[in-house]
C-alpha positions as CSV (number, residue, x, y, z in Angstrom):
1,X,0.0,0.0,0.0
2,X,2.9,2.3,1.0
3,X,4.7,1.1,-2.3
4,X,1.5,2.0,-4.3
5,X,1.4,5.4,-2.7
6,X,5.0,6.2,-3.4
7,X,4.4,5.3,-6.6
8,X,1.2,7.3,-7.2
9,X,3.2,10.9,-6.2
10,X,6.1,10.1,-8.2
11,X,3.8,10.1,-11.1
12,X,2.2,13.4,-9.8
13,X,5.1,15.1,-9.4
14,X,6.2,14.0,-12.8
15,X,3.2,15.3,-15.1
16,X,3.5,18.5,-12.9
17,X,7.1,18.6,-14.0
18,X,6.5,17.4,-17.6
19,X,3.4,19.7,-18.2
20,X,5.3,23.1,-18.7
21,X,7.5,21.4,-21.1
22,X,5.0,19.6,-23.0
23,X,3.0,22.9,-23.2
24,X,6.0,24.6,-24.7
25,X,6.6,21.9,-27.2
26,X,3.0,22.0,-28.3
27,X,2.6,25.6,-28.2
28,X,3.7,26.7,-31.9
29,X,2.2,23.0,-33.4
30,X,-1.2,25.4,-32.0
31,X,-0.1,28.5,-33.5
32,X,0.5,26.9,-36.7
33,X,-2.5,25.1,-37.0
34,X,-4.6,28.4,-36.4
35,X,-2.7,30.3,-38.9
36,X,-3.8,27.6,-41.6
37,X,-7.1,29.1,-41.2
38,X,-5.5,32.4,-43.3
39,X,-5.4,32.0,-46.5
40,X,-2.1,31.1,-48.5
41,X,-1.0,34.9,-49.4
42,X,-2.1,35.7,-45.9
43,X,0.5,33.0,-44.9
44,X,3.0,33.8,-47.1
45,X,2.8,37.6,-45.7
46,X,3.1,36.3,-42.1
47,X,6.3,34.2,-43.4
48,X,7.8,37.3,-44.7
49,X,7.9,39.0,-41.9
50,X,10.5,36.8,-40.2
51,X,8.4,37.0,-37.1
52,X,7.7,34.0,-34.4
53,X,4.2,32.4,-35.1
54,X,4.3,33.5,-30.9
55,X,4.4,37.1,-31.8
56,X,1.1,37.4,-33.3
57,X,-2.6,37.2,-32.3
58,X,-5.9,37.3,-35.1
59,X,-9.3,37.6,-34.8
60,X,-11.3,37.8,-37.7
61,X,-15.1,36.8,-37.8
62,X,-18.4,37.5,-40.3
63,X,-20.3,40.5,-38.0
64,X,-23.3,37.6,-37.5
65,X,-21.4,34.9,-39.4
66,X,-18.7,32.6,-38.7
67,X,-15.3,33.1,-37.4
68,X,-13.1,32.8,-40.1
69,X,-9.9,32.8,-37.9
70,X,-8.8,32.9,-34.3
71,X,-4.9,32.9,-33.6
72,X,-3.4,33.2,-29.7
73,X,-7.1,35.4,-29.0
74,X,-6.9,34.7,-25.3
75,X,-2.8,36.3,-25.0
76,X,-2.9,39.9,-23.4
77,X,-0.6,41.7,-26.1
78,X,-0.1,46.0,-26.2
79,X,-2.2,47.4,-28.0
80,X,-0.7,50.4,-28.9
81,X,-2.9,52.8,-30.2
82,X,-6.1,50.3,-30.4
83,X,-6.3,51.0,-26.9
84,X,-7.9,54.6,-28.3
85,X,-10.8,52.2,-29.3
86,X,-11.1,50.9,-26.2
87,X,-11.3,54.7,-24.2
88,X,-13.5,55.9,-27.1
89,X,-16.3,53.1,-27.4
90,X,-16.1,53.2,-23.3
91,X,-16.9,56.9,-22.9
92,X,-19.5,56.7,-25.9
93,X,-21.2,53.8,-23.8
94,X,-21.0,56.0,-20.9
95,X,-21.4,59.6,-21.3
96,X,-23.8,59.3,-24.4
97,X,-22.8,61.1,-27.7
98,X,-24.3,64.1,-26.9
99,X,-21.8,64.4,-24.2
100,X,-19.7,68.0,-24.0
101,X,-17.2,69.9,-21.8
102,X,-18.1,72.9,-20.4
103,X,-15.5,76.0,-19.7
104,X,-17.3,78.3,-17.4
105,X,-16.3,81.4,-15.4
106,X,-18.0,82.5,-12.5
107,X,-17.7,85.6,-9.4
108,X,-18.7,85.5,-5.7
109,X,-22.2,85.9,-4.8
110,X,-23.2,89.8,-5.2
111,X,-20.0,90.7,-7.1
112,X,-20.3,94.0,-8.9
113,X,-18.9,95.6,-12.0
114,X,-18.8,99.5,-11.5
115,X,-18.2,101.9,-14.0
116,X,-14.7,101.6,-15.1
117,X,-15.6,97.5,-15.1
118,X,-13.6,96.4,-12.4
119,X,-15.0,93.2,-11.2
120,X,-14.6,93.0,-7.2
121,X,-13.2,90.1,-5.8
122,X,-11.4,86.8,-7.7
123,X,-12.7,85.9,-11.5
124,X,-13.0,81.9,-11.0
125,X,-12.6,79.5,-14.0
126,X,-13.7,76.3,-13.7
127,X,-12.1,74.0,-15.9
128,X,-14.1,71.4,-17.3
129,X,-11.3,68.8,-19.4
130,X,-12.5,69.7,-22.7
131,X,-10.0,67.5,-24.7
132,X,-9.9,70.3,-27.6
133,X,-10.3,74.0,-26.5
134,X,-9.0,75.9,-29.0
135,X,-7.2,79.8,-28.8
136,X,-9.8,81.0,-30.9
137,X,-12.2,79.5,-28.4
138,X,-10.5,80.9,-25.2
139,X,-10.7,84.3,-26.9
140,X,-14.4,84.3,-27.5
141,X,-14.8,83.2,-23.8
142,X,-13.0,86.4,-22.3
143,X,-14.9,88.3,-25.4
144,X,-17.9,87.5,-23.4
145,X,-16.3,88.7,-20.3
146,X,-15.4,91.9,-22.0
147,X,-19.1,92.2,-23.3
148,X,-20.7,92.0,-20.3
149,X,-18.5,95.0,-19.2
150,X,-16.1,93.3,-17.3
151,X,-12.7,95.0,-18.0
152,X,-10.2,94.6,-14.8
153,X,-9.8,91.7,-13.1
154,X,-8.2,91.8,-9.6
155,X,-7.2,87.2,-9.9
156,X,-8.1,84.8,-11.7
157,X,-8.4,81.4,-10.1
158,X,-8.5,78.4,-12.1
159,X,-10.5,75.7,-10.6
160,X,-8.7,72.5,-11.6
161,X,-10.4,70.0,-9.3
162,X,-12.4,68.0,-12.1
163,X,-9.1,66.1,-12.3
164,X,-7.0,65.1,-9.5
165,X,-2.9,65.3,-10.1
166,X,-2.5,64.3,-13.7
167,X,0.4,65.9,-14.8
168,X,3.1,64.0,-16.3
169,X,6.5,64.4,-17.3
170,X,6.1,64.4,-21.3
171,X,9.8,63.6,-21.8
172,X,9.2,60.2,-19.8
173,X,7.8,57.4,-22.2
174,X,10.5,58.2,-24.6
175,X,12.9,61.1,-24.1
176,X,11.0,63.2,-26.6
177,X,9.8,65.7,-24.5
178,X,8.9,68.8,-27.0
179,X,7.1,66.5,-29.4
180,X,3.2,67.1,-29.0
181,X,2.3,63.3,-28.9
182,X,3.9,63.5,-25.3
183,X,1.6,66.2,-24.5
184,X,0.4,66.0,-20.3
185,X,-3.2,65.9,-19.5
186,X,-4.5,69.0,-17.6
187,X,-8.5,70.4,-16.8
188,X,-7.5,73.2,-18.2
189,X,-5.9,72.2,-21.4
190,X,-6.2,74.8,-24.5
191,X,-5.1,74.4,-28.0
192,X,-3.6,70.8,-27.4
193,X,-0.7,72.8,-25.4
194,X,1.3,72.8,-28.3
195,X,3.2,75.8,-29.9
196,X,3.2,76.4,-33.6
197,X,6.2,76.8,-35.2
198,X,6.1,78.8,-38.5
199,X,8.6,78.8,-41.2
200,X,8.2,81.5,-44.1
201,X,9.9,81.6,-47.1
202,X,11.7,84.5,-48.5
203,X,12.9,83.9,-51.9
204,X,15.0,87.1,-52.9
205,X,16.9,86.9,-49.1
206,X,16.8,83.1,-49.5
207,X,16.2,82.7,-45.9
208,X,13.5,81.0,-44.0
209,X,11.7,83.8,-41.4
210,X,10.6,81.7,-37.9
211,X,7.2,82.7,-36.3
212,X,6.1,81.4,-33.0
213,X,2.2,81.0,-32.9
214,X,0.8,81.9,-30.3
215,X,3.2,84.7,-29.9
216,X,3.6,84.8,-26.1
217,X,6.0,86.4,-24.1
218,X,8.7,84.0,-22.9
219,X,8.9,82.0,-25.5
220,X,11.6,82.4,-28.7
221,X,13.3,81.1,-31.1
222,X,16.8,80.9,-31.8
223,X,18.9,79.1,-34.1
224,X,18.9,79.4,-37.8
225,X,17.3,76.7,-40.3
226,X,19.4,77.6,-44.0
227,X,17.3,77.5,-47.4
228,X,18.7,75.4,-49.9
229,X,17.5,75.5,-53.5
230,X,17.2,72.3,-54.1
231,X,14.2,70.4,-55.2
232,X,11.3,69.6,-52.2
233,X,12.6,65.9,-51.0
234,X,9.3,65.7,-49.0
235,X,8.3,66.4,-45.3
236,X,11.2,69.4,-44.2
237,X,13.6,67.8,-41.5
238,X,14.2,70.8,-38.8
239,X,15.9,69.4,-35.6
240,X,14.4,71.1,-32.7
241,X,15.7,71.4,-28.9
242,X,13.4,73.2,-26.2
243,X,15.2,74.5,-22.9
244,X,14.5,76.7,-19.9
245,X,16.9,80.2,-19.9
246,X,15.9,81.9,-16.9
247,X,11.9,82.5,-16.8
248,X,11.7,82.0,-20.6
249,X,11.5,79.4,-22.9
250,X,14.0,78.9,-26.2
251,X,13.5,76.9,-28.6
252,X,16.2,76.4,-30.7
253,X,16.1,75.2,-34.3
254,X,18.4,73.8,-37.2
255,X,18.7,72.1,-40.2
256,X,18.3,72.6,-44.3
257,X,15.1,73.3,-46.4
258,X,14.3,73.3,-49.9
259,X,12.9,76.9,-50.6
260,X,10.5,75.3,-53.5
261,X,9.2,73.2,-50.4
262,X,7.1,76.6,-49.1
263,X,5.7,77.5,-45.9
264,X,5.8,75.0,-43.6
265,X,4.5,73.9,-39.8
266,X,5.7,72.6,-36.6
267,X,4.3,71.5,-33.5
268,X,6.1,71.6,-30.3
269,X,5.6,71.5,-26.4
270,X,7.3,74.5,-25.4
271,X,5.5,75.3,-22.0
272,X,3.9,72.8,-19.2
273,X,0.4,72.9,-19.6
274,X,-0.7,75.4,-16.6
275,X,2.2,77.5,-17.6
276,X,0.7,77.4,-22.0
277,X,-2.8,78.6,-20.3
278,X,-1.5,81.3,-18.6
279,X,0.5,82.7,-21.3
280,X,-2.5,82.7,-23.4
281,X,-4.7,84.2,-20.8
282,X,-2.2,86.9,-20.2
283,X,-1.7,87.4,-23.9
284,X,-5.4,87.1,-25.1
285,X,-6.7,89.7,-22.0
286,X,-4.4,92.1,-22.4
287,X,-5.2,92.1,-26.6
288,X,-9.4,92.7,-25.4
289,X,-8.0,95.7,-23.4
290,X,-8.4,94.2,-20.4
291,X,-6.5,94.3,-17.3
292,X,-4.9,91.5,-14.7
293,X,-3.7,92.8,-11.1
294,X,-2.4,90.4,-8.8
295,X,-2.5,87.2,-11.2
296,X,-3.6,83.9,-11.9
297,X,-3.3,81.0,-8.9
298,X,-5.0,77.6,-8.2
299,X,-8.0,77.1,-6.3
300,X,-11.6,75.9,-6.3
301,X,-14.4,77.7,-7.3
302,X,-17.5,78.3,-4.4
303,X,-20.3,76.5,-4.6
304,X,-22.9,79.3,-4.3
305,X,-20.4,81.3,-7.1
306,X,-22.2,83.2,-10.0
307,X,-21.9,82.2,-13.5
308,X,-20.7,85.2,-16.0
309,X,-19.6,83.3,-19.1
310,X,-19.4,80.1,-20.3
311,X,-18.5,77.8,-23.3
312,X,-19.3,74.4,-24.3
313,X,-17.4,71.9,-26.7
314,X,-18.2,70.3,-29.6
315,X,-20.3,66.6,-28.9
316,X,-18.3,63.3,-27.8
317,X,-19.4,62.0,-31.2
318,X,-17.8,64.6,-32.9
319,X,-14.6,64.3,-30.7
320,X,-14.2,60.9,-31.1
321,X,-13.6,61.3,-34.5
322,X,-10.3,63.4,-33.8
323,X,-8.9,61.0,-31.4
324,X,-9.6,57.6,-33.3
325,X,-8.6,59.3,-36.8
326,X,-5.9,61.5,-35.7
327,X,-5.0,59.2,-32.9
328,X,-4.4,61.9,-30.5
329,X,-2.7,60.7,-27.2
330,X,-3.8,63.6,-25.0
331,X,-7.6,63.9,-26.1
332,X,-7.8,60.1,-25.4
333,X,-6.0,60.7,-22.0
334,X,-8.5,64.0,-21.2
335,X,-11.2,61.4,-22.0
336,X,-10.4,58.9,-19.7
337,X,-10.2,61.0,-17.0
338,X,-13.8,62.8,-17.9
339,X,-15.1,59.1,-17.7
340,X,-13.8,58.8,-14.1
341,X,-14.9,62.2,-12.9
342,X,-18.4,61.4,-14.2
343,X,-18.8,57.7,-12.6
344,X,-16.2,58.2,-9.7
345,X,-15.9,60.9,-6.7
346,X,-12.9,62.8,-6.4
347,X,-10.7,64.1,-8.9
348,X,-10.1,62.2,-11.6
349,X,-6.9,60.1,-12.3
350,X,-6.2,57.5,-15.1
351,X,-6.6,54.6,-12.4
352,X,-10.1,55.8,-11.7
353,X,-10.8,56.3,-15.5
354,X,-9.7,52.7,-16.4
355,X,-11.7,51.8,-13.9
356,X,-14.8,53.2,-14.9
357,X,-13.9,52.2,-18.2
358,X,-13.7,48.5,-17.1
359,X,-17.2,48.5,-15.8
360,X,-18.6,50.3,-18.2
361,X,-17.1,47.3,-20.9
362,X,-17.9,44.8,-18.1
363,X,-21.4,45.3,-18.1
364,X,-21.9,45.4,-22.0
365,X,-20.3,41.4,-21.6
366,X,-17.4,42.3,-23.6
367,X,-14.9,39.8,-21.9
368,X,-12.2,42.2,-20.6
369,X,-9.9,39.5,-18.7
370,X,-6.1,39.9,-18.8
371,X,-6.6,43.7,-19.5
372,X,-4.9,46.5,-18.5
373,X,-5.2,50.2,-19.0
374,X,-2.7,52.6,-18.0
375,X,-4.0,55.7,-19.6
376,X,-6.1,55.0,-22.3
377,X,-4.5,56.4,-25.2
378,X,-2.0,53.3,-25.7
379,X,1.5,55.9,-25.3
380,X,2.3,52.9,-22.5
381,X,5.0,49.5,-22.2
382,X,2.3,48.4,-19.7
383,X,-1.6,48.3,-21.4
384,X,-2.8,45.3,-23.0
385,X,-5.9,43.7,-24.7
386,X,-6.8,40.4,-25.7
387,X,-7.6,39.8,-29.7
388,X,-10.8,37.7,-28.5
389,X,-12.0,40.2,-26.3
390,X,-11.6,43.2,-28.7
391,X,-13.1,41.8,-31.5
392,X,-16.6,41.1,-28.6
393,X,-16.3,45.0,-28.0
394,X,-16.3,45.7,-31.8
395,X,-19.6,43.4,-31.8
396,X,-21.4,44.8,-29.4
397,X,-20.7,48.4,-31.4
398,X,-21.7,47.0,-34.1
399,X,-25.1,46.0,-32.6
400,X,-25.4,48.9,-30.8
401,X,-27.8,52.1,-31.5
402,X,-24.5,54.2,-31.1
403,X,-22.5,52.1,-33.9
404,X,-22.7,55.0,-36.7
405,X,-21.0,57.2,-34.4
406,X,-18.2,55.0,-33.4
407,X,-17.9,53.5,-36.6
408,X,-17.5,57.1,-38.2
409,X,-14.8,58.0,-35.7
410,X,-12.9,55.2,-37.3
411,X,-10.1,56.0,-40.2
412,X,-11.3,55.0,-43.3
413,X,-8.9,52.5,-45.8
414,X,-6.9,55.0,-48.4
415,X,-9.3,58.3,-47.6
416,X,-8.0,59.9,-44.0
417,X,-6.7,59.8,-41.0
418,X,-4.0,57.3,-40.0
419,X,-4.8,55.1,-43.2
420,X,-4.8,57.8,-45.9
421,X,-2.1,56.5,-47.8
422,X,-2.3,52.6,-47.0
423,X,-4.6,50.5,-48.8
424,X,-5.6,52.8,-51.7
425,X,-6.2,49.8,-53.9
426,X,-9.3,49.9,-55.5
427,X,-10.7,47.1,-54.0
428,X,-9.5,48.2,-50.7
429,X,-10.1,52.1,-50.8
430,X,-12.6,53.1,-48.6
431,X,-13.5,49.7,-47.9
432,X,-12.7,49.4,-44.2
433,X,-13.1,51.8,-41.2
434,X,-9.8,50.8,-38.8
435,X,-7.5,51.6,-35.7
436,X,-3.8,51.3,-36.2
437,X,-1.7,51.4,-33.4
438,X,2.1,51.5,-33.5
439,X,4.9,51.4,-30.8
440,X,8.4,50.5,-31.2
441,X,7.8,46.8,-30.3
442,X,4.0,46.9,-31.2
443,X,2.5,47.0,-34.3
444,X,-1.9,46.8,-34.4
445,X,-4.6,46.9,-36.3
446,X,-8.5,46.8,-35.4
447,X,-12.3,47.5,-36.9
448,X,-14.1,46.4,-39.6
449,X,-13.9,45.6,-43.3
450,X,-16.5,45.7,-46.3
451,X,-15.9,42.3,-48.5
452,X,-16.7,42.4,-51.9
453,X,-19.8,39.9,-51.3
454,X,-21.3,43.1,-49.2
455,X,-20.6,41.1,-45.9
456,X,-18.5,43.1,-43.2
457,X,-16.5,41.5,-41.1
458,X,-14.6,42.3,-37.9
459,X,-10.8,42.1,-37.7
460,X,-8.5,42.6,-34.9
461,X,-4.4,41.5,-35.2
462,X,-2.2,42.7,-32.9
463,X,1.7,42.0,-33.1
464,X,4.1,42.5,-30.2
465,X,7.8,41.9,-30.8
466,X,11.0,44.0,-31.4
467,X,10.7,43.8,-35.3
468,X,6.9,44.7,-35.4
469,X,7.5,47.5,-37.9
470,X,8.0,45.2,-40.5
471,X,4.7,44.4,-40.9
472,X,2.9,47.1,-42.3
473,X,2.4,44.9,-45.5
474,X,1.4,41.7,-43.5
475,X,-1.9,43.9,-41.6
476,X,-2.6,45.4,-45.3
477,X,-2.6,41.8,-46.6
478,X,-5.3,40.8,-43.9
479,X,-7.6,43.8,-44.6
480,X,-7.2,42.8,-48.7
481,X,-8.0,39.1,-47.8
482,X,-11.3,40.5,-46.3
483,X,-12.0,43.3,-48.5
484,X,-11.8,40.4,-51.3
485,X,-14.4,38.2,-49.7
């Protein structure tokens, strides 16, 4: 009996210690036989890459119909930029299209304007997180101040306390630190807190002339970018180096342009976000003839405070269209944290937006095990999705009354955003609306696609390794293999 017993938890312990092994061995005999579910170019694609069979997960099913393949659905893999789908399709579930931010600035109780419009006591602005206040929409707010005879303003207190502490160091994901995707969240965010950097050309002086838009005091430029009269290459190449001197900000520029190239465009973070607002404030009050006394500060607005003035964004639906086709990191951050200061107390912060998010997905049934979300726009090493449960959240849009609108937020195959020049075929142009999502080590792709048969199907491949930019041509072969159906 002993000997039998012995015996018994010898074998135990060896299929404990076999199991691992034998799961390792049998792991790409599974991944291949799910990839012989794509069709041979499909395949042949994959092949070219040089990639692991490991590297890659694939859903792709008949919205109502069958699945046509499933490959490694159930592995948590980064999303990259899918993850925008994700935050989008959450806060549409959530908030409702109709949804907007609201800017509004308000006095104490009984506050008076005499006759030379001094407003007595603090001008409060509550900030509301729109994700896309624009200058031109700051400036008609404090228009309305100015109309309703409001002229000199003692301090201005900007109520931040719809988020909690959001900001974010926008050098830290990658060292890039002036480059607008890096861009920190803030309640009081206005024109994307970017700067615009303007290059003129003049032809007889063959020199390029620098403008900084907004022109705000404190920042400059400096450096010199020489004009070359060679033909246009493409895209001008201006290396660009933002740094502190003093109280100001320089931003120093260099590199060679093509004069036949024309006025050109960049976009950099010059200022933190509170310090971008305040600039503007300063600038855009002072050009409406108004006056500012002891300055701007932090604080919370009263509860029993007067509204004066007031603006309201655009519609989610409408600003959903921006993130998903532009993929815009910040606006999908901002929009995360709106979904947490909606459905959780407190000031928002990205944990309580993923949160939110979660149970928001959770309750649709949209399998959301072995996710993670960090910050919702997918600028992270740490989110991740599942292919399988991505391609049940694309399903329940598409069943949903509120499909058109996320569907229309997608990019569409060879027409705009993110996809306007892949898949311009003309069996493939305009035939799919899709999320791309790239990272250094992360390449994805997620939506649906029109087959020729007029069935659409959903599709979601997502590919994590250290090569993963080589397979642009692999994802375009998997949206032709549908769009061909």
């Amino acid at each position: 009996m002993n000997l039998h017993a012995g015996f018994l938890r010898a074998a135990r312990r060896t299929v404990v210690a076999v199991a691992p092994v034998l799961a390792a061995l049998l792991l790409p005999l599974a991944h291949a036989q799910s990839l012989q579910a794509l069709p041979p170019e499909v395949q042949q694609a994959w092949r070219a890459t040089k990639l692991p069979d490991s590297a890659l997960s694939l859903v792709a099913h008949e919205l109502g119909g069958p699945r046509l393949a499933t490959v490694a659905a159930t592995t948590p893999r980064n999303p990259a930029s899918v993850m925008k789908m994700v935050t989008t399709w959450a806060a549409l579930s959530g908030l409702g299209p109709d949804y907007s931010w609201r800017t509004a600035f308000y006095a104490r109780p009984g506050a008076t304007v005499d006759a030379e419009g001094t407003l007595a006591g603090p001008l409060y602005l509550k900030a509301g997180g729109d994700p896309l206040l624009t200058t031109h929409e700051l400036w008609s707010l404090l228009r309305e101040l100015r109309l309703r005879g409001i002229k000199n303003v003692s301090e201005v207190v900007v109520d931040r306390s719809r988020f909690g502490n959001v900001a974010l160091d926008p050098g830290a994901f990658d060292g890039a630190g002036d480059r607008p995707y890096n861009a920190s969240p803030d309640a009081m965010m206005v024109g994307l807190g970017v700067a615009r950097l303007i290059f003129m050309p003049d032809a007889q002086a063959r020199q390029w002339i620098p403008i900084v838009d907004p022109p705000v005091r404190g920042v400059r430029l400096q450096g010199r970018v020489e004009w070359s009269t060679a033909r246009c290459p493409g895209p001008p190449a201006v290396a660009t180096n933002v740094r502190r001197l003093g109280s100001d900000t320089v931003i120093e520029v260099s590199g060679t342009v093509a004069g036949s190239c024309g006025e050109f465009s960049l976009y950099r973070l010059a200022q933190s976000q509170p310090e971008h607002f305040e600039s503007l404030f300063r600038m855009l009050w002072q050009e409406l003839g108004g006056t500012l006394g002891r300055g701007i500060t932090s604080g919370v607005t009263p509860p029993d405070a007067r509204l004066l003035a007031w603006h309201d964004s655009e519609s989610l639906a409408d600003t959903i269209r921006l993130i998903n086709k532009q993929s815009n990191n910040v606006m999908a951050r901002m929009l995360l944290l709106t979904l947490g200061a909606e459905q959780r107390s407190g000031g928002a912060t990205a944990a309580t937006g993923a949160a939110a998010a979660l149970d928001v997905l959770r309750e649709q049934g949209i399998d959301v095990r072995g996710w993670v979300i960090e910050n919702g726009s997918g600028l992270s090493r740490d989110e991740r999705l599942t292919a399988e449960g991505l391609a049940g959240l694309l399903d329940t849009a598409w069943h949903s009354p509120m499909m058109p609108e996320f569907m229309s937020s997608l990019a569409i195959s060879g027409v705009d955003g993110t996809l306007r020049r892949r898949l311009r075929s003309d069996h493939t142009r305009g035939m799919a609306h899709l999320k791309t999502g790239t990272l250094r080590d992360a390449r994805a792709l997620a939506g649906y696609v029109l087959g020729a048969s007029g069935r659409r199907y959903a599709l979601v491949v997502l590919i994590n390794d250290d090569r993963a930019a080589t397979t642009g041509k692999f994802l375009d072969a998997v949206v032709e293999w549908l769009a061909a159906r």
